[in-house]
C-alpha positions as CSV (number, residue, x, y, z in Angstrom):
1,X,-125.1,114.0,9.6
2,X,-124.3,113.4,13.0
3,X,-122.1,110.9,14.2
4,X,-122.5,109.5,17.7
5,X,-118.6,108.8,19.5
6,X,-118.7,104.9,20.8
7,X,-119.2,104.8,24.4
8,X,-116.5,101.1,24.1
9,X,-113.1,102.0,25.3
10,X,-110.5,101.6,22.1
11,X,-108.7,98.3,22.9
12,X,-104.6,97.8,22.7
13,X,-103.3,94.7,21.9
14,X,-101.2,95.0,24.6
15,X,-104.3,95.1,27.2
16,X,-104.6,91.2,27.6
17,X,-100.9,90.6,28.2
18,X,-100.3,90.2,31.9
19,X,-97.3,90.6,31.6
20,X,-97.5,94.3,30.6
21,X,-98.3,97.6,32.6
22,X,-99.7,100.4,30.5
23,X,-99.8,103.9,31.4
24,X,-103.5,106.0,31.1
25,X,-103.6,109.4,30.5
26,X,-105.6,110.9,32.9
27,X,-106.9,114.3,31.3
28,X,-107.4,115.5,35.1
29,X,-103.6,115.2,35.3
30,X,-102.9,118.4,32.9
31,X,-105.1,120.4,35.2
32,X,-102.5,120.1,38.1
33,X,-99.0,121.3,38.8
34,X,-96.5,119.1,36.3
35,X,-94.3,117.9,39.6
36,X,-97.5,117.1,41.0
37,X,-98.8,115.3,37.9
38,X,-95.4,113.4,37.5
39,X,-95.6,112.4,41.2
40,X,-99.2,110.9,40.4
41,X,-98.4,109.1,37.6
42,X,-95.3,107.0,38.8
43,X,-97.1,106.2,41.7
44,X,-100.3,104.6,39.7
45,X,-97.3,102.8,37.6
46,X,-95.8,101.7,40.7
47,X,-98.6,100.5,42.1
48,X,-100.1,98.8,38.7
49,X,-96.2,96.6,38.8
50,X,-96.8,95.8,42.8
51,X,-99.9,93.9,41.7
52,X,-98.4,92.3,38.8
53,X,-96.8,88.6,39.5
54,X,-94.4,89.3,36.5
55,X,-93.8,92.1,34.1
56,X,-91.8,91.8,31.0
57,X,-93.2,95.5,29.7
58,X,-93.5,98.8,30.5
59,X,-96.0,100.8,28.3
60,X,-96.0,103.9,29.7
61,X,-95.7,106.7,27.1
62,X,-97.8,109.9,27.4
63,X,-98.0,109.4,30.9
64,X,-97.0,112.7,32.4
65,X,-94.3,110.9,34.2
66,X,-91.3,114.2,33.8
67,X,-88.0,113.8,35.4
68,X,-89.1,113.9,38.8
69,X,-91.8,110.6,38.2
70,X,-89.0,109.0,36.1
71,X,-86.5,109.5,38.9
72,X,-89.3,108.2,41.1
73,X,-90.0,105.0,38.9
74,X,-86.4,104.0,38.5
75,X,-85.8,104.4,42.3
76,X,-88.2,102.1,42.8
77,X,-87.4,99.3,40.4
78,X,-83.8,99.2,41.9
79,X,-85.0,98.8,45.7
80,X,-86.0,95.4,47.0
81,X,-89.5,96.1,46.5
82,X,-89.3,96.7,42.5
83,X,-86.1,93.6,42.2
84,X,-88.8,90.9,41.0
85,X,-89.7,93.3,38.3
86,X,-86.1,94.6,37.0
87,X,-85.2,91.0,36.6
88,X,-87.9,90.0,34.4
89,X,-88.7,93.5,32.5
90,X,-87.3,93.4,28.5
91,X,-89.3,96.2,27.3
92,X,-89.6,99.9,28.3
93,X,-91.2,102.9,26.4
94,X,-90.9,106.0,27.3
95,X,-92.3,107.9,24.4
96,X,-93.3,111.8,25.1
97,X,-93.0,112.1,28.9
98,X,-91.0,115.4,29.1
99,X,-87.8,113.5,30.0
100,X,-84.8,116.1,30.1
101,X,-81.6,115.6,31.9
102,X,-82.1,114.3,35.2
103,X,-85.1,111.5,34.1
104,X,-81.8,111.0,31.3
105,X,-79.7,110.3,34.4
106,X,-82.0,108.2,35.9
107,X,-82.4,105.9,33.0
108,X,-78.7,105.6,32.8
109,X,-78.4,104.4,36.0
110,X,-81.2,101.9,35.8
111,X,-79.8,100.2,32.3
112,X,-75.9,100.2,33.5
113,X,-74.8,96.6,33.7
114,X,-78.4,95.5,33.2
115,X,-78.5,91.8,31.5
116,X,-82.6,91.7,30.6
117,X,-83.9,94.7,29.3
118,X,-84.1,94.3,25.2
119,X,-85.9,97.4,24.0
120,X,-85.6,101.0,24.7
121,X,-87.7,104.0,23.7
122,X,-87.1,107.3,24.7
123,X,-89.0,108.6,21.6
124,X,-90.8,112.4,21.8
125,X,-88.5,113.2,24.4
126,X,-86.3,116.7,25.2
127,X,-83.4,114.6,26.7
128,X,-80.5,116.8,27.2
129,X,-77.2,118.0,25.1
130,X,-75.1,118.7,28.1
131,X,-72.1,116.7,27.2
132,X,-71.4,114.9,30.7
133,X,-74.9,113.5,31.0
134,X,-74.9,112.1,27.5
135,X,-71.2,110.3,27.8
136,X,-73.2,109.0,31.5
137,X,-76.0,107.7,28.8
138,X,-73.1,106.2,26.7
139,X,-71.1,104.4,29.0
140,X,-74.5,103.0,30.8
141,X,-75.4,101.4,27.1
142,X,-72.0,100.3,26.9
143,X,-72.4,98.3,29.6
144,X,-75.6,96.7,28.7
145,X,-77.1,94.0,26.7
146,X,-79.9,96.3,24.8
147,X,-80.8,95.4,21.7
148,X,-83.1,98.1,20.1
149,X,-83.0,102.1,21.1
150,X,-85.3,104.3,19.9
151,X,-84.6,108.6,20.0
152,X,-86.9,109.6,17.2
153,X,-89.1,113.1,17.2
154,X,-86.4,114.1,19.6
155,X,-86.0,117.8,18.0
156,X,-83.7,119.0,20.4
157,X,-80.7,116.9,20.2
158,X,-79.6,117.8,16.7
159,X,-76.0,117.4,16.1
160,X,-74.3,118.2,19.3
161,X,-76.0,115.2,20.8
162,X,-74.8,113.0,17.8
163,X,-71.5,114.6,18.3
164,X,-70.9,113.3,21.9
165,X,-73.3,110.6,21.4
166,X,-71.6,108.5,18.4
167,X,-68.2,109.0,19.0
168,X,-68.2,107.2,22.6
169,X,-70.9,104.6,21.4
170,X,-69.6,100.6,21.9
171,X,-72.7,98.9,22.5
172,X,-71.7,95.1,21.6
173,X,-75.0,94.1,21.5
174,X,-76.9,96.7,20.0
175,X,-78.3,95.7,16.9
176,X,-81.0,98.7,16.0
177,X,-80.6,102.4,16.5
178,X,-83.4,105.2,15.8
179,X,-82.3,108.4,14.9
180,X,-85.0,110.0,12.6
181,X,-86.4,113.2,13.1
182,X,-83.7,114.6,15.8
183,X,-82.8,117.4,13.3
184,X,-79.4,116.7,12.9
185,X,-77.5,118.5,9.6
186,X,-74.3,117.9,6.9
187,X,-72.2,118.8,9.6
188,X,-72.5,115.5,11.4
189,X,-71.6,113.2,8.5
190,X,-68.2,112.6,9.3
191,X,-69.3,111.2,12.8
192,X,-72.3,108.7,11.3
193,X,-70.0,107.7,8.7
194,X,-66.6,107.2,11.4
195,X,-69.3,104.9,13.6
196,X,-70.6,102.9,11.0
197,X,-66.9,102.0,9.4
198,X,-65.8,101.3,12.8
199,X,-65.4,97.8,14.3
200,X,-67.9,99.6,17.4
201,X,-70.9,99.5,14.8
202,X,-72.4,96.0,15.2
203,X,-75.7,97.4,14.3
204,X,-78.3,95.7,11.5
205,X,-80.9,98.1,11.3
206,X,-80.0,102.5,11.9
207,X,-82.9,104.7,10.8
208,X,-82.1,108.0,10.1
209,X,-85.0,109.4,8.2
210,X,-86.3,112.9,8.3
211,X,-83.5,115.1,8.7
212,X,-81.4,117.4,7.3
213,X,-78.4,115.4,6.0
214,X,-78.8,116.8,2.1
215,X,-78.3,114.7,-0.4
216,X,-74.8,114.9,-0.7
217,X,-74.4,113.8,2.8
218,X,-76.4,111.1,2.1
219,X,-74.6,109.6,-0.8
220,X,-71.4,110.2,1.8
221,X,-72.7,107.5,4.2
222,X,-74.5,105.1,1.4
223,X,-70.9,105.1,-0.2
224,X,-69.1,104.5,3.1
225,X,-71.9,101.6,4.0
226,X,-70.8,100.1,0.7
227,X,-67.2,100.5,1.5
228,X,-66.2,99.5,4.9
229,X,-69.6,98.1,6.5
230,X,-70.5,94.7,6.3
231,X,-73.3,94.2,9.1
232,X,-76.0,96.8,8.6
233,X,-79.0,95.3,5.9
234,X,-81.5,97.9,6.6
235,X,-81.0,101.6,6.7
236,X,-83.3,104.4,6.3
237,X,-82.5,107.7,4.7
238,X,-85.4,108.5,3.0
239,X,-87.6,111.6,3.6
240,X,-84.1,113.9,3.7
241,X,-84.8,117.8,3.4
242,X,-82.8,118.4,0.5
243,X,-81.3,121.7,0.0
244,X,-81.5,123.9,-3.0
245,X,-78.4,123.9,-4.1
246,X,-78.5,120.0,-4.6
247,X,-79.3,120.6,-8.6
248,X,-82.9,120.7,-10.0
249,X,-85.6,118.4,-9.2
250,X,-84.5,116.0,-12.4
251,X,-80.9,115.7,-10.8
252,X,-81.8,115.2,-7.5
253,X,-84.1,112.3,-8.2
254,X,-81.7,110.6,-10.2
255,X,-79.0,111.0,-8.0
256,X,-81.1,109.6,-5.4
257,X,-82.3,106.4,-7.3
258,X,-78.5,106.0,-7.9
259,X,-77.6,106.2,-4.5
260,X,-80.9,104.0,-3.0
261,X,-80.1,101.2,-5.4
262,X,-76.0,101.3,-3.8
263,X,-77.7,101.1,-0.9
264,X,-80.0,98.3,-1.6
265,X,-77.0,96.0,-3.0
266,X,-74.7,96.3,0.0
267,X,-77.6,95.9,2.2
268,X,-78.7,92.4,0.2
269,X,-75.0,91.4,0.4
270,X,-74.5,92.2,4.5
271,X,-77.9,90.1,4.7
272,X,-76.4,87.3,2.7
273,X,-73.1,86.9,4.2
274,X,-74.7,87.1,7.5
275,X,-77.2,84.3,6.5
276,X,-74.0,82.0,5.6
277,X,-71.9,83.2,8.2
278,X,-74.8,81.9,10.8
279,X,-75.3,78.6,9.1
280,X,-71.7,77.8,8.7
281,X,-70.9,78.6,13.1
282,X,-73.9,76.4,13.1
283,X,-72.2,73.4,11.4
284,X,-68.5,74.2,12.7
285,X,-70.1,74.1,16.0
286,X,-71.2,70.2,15.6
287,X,-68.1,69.1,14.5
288,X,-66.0,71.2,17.5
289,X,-68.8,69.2,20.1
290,X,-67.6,66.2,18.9
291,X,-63.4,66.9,18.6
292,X,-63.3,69.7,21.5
293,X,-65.8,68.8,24.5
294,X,-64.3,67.8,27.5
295,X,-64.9,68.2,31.3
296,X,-61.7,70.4,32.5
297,X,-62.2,73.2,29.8
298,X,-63.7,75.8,32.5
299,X,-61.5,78.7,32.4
300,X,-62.1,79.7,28.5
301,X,-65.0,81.4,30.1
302,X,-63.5,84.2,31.7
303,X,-60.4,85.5,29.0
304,X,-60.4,85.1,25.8
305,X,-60.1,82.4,23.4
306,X,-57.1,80.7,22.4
307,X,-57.2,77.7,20.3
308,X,-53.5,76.6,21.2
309,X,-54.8,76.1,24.9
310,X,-58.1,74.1,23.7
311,X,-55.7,72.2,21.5
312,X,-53.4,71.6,24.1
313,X,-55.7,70.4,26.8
314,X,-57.2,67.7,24.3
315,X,-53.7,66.6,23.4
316,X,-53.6,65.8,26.9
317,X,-57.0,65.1,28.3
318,X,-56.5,61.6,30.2
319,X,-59.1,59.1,28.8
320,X,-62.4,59.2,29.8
321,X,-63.8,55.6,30.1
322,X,-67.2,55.9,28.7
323,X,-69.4,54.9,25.7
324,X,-70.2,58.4,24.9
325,X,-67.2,61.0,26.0
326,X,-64.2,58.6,23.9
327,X,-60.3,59.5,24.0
328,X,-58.9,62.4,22.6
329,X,-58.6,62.0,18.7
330,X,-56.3,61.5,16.7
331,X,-56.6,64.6,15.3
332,X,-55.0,66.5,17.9
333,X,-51.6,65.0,17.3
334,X,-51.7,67.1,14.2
335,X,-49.7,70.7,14.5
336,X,-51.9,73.2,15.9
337,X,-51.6,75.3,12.1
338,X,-52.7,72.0,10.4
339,X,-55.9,71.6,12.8
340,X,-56.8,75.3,12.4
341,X,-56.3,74.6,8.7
342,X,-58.5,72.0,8.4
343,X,-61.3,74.2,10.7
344,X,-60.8,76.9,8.6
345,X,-62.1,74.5,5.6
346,X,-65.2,73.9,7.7
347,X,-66.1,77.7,7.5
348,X,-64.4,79.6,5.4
349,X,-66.3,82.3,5.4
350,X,-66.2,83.1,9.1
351,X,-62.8,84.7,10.3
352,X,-60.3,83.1,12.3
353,X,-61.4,84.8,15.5
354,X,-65.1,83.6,15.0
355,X,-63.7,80.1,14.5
356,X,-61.6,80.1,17.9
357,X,-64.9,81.6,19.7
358,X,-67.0,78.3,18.0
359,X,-64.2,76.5,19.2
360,X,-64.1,77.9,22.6
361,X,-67.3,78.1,23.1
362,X,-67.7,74.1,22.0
363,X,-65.1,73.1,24.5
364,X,-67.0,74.2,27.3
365,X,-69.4,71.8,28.4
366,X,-71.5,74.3,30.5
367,X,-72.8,75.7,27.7
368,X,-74.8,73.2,26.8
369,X,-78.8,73.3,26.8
370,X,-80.4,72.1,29.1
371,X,-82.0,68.4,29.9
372,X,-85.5,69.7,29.7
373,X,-86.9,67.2,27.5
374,X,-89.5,64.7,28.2
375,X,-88.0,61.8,26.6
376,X,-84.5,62.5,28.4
377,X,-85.1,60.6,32.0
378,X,-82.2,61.3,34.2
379,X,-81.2,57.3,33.8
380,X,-79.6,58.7,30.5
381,X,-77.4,60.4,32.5
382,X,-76.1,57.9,34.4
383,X,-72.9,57.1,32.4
384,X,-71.9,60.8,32.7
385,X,-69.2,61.9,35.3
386,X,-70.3,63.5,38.5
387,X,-69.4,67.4,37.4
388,X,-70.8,66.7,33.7
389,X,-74.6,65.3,35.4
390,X,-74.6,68.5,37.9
391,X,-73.5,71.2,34.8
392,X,-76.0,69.7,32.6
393,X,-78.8,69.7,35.0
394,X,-79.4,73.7,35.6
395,X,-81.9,73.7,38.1
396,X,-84.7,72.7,36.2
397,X,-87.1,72.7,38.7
398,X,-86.3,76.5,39.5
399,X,-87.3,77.6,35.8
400,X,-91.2,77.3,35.9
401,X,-92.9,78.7,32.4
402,X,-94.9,81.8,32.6
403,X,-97.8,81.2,30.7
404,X,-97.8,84.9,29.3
405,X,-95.0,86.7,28.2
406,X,-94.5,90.2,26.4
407,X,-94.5,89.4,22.5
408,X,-90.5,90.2,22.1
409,X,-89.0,87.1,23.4
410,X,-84.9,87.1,23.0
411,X,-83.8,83.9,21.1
412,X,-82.2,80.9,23.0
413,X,-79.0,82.1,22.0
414,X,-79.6,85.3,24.9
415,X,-80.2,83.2,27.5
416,X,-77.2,82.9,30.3
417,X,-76.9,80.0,32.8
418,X,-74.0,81.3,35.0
419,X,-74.1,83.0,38.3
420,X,-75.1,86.6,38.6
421,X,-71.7,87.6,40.1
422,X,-70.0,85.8,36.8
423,X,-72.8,86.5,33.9
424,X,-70.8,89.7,32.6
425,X,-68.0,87.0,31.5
426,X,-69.9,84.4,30.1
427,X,-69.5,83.8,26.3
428,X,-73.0,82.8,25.7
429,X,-73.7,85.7,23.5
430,X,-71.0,85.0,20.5
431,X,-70.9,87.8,17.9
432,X,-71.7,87.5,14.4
433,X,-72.8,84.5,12.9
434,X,-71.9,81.9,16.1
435,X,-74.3,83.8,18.4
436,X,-77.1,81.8,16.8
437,X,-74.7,78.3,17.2
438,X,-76.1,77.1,20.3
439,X,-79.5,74.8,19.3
440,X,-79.5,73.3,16.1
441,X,-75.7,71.3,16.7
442,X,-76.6,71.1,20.6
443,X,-80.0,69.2,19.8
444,X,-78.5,66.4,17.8
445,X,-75.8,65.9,20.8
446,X,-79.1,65.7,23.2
447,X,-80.7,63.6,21.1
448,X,-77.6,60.9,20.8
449,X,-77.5,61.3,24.6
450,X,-81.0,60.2,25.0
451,X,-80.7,57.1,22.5
């Protein structure tokens, strides 16, 4: 029987987003010189983002791209020419395009201090081990706002790249790290199991399938997760080459039923105390709206939180003659340890640092959403003070809706109203469970405000 190949061009789902560039693997391209190829294939990306209005991915695995074309790309997106696109780009795969150390370099450079880009994949990629370029990767995701990175089927790392990789790691707002199939060993348990019991893991999701921890090593970090980490609800360790000397076939299944249902309990209990965590920063947060918001409190944006100087400034915060913004209550002539007592009550499950940054973060009336909705005519603002009407407002005109956006969309929570120059100090993104605190207590305020 003879089967006839379909002449129709196999479809992504990705091919009717606008909003996305996606790489084609020319065949012609393996027949030429790999610098020359590389050179070829950032060019045709570069050209493919030029005529794009707005581009939130990059697709562009398998593309032949090499250091030099990554060094190339990257160039590009930081001139004025490729600006537009940096500043609207949340997604970038990079899967299998021979990226060693100097592409690595380039990337680095490209996602230090970067406030949009979401995803990363550097998946089927050499990378490098050499220690300086790696603590250069580090200290560029450091200063980032990535969410998800991706190193899988990266052979060559094995454990001297998790070595100088994990102890430097401080990502605040990573939240999913890929390390399967990297062919790390035993001997880097210690380091997986010192990053995810330190207060620099803030990580819900690590995959480290298909390698060669043994099984021992894996019951080392299932028992440490149970222990000492109480953010992380799904981790992958299945798929481990187990060594001989792990016992018979008998033992080691049993042994590893034992250690996936550990596993599964202290993942179902970080994924319930998150849960509560987020819906009690939720409530606290309406309540401190309604005892804590007042025009002055500005400069809790920049330091840290303090609840004796929010206290303070609502002890004295002159009247405010108005039907909605009343006088300071009379809860603030309580002592400062009574007040945090009765806060404390309100969510007792978060700790007392999450309640100050709810606090904080409550106090300030620039972060409130904004007045976007239909039924909220800009007469309702009228009883508002000058500075409140022109924090409130944000440009709204300047924020037109793109019709088609890539299909990972941060939640309201990521976005950031300040200035450019002051974004890396806003407290917009709150950790834990008041990160999500912004819309649900902010949308019955809007709504009074409208009525």
């Amino acid at each position: 029987m003879h089967f006839r190949p379909s002449s129709q061009k196999i479809r992504h789902h990705y091919d009717d987003d606008p909003a996305t560039v996606r790489s084609v693997n020319h065949q012609r391209l393996k027949s030429v010189s790999a610098r020359l190829a590389s050179t070829i294939a950032a060019r045709n990306i570069i050209n493919a983002i030029q005529r794009r209005e707005i581009v939130h991915r990059l697709d562009i695995g398998n593309s032949s791209m090499g250091d030099e074309g990554c060094v190339q790309l990257f160039n590009f997106l930081d001139s004025p020419a490729g600006r537009r696109c940096k500043n609207s780009l949340t997604e970038l795969y990079l899967t299998r395009n021979g990226i060693g150390a100097k592409g690595l370099l380039a990337v680095s450079k490209f996602l230090k201090d970067n406030d949009v880009l979401r995803e990363l994949c550097l998946s089927g990629n050499p990378l490098s081990t050499n220690a300086d370029v790696i603590a250069q990767f580090t200290t560029a995701l450091n200063n980032s706002r990535l969410c998800t990175l991706q190193l899988i089927h990266n052979g060559s790392l094995s454990d001297t790249f998790i070595r100088a990789f994990l102890p430097s790691l401080n990502a605040r707002y990573l939240r999913q790290l890929g390390l399967s199939a990297i062919n790390i060993t035993r001997v880097v348990v210690p380091t997986i199991i010192e990053y995810v019991t330190s207060s620099r893991c803030r990580l819900d999701r690590l995959q480290c399938n298909a390698n060669s921890l043994t099984l021992p090593g894996a019951r080392e970090i299932i028992s440490a997760i149970e222990r000492e980490n109480y953010s992380l609800f799904r981790v992958n360790l299945d798929d481990l080459h187990i060594d001989e000397h792990d016992g018979d076939g008998e033992e080691r299944t049993l042994a590893w039923q034992e250690g996936w249902r550990i596993l599964n309990d202290a993942a179902q209990r970080n994924l319930t105390k998150k849960i509560l965590v987020k819906k009690q920063a939720v409530a606290l947060l309406l309540y401190s709206r309604a005892l804590f918001l007042r025009l002055g409190m500005r400069d809790l944006h920049g330091g840290a939180p303090d609840f004796a100087s929010v206290s303070a400034f609502n002890r004295l915060s002159a009247s405010v003659k108005s039907d909605i913004i009343s006088a300071p209550s009379m809860f603030f002539q309580l002592p400062k340890e009574i007040q945090q007592e009765i806060i404390a009550l309100l969510a007792p499950d978060l700790s007392h640092r999450q309640r100050i940054r709810v606090v904080a973060f409550a106090a300030d009336f620039r972060t409130l959403p904004q007045l976007d909705e239909p039924h909220l005519e800009p007469a309702n603002m009228a009883q508002l003070p000058a500075s409140m009407r022109a924090g409130l407002s944000r440009q709204a005109d300047t924020t037109a809706k793109v019709p088609h956006e890539s299909s990972w969309r941060p939640p309201v929570w990521w976005e950031c109203a300040c200035p450019e120059e002051k974004r890396r100090n806003c407290r917009t993104l709150l950790p834990l469970g008041e990160r999500e605190a912004r819309c649900m207590a902010d949308a019955c305020w809007m709504r009074r405000l409208g009525t």
